[in-house]
C-alpha positions in Angstrom: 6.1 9.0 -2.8 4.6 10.6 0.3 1.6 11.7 -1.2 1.0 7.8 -2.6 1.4 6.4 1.0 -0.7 9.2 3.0 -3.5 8.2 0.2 -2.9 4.7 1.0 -3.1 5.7 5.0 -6.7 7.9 3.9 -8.1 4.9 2.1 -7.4 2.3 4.9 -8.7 4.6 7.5 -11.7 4.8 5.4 -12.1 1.2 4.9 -11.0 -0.1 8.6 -14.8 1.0 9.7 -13.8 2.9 12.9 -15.5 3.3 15.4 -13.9 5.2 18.2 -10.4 6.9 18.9 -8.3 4.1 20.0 -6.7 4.0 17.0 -2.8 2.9 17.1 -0.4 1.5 15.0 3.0 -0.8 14.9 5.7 -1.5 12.3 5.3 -5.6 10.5 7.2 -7.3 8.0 5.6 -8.8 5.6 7.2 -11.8 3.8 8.5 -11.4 0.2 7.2 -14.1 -2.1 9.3 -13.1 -4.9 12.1 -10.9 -6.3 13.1 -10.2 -10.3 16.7 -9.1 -10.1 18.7 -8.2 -12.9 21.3 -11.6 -13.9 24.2 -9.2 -13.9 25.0 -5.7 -12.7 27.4 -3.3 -14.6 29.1 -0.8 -12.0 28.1 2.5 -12.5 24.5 2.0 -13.6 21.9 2.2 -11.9 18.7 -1.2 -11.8 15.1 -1.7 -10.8 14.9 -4.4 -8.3 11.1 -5.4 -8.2 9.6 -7.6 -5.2 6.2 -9.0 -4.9 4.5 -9.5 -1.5 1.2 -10.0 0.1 -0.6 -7.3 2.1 -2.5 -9.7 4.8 -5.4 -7.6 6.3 -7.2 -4.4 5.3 -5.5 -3.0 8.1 -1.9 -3.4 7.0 -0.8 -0.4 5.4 2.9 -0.3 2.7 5.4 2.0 4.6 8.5 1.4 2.7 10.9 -1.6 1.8 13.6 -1.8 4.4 17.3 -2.1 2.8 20.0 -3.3 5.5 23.8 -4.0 5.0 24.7 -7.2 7.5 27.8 -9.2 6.9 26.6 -11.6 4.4 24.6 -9.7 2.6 21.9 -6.7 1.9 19.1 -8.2 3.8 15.4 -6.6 1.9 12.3 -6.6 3.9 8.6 -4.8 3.7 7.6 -2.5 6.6 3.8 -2.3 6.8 1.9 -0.5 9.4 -0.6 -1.9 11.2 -3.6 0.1 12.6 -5.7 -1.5 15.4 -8.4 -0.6 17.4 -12.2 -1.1 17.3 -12.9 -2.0 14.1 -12.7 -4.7 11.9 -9.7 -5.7 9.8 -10.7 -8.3 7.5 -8.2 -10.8 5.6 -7.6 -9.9 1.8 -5.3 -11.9 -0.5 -3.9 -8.8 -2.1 -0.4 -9.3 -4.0 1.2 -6.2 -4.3 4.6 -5.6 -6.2 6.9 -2.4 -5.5 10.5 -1.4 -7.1 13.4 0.3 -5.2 16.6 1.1 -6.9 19.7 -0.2 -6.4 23.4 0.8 -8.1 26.2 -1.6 -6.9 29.1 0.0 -5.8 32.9 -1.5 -5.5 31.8 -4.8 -4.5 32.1 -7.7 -7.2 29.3 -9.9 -5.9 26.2 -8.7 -4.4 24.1 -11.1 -2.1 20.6 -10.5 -1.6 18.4 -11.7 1.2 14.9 -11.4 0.6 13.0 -11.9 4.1 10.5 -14.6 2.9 9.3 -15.2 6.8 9.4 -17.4 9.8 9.4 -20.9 10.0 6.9 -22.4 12.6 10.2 -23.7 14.6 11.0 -19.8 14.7 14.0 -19.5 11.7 14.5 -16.9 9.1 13.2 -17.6 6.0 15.2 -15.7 2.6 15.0 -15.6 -1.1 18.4 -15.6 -2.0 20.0 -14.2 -4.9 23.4 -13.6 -5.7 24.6 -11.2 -8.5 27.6 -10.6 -9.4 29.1 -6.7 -10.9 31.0 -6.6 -14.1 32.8 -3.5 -15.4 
């Protein structure tokens, strides 16, 4: 997996057209547009979860998938980073799709929020899917 994202970070170096060293970076979430999630999970095994999302600019850069336990449920994200500098970073309309693993645990209903963005107004935005375990 690390060798995938430092060629990933090689090619968009390449491909940003730099032109000095002021070259830095940040972390951005990317919305998820969709999510294929198995209808049931049995405990003990262990599922693909795939998402789908859009990587906006040539200069936005997969880092991982971000998996966070809150009260009401596991809330899934994308991490990009984002280079800037001088140099271009032109819009793309790339759809990408990854898979992460998941085995459920002791729970008996799992509740996934899939960060699907922002509204203008400024409100979290999820996919929500609920699945529940069986034995």
């Amino acid at each position: 997996m690390k060798k995938i994202a430092i060629c990933i970070l090689a090619l968009l170096a390449i491909s940003c057209s730099i032109n000095d060293d002021t070259q830095q970076s940040y972390i951005e979430l990317l919305p998820i547009e969709s999510a294929t999630v198995p209808d049931e999970f049995t405990r003990g095994e262990t599922y693909d979860i795939s998402i789908v999302f859009k990587r906006p600019t040539e200069c936005h850069a997969y880092k991982d998938i971000l998996l966070k336990e809150e009260p009401d449920g596991l809330f899934i994200a994308v991490m990009s980073t984002v280079f800037t500098g001088n140099f271009d970073c032109p819009a793309i309309d790339n759809s990408i799709e990854k898979t992460f693993t998941f085995q459920p645990g002791e729970e008996d209903l799992y509740v996934f929020k899939f960060w699907h963005g922002t509204t203008n107004s400024g409100e979290e935005e999820y996919i929500i899917i609920e699945v529940p375990v069986v034995d």
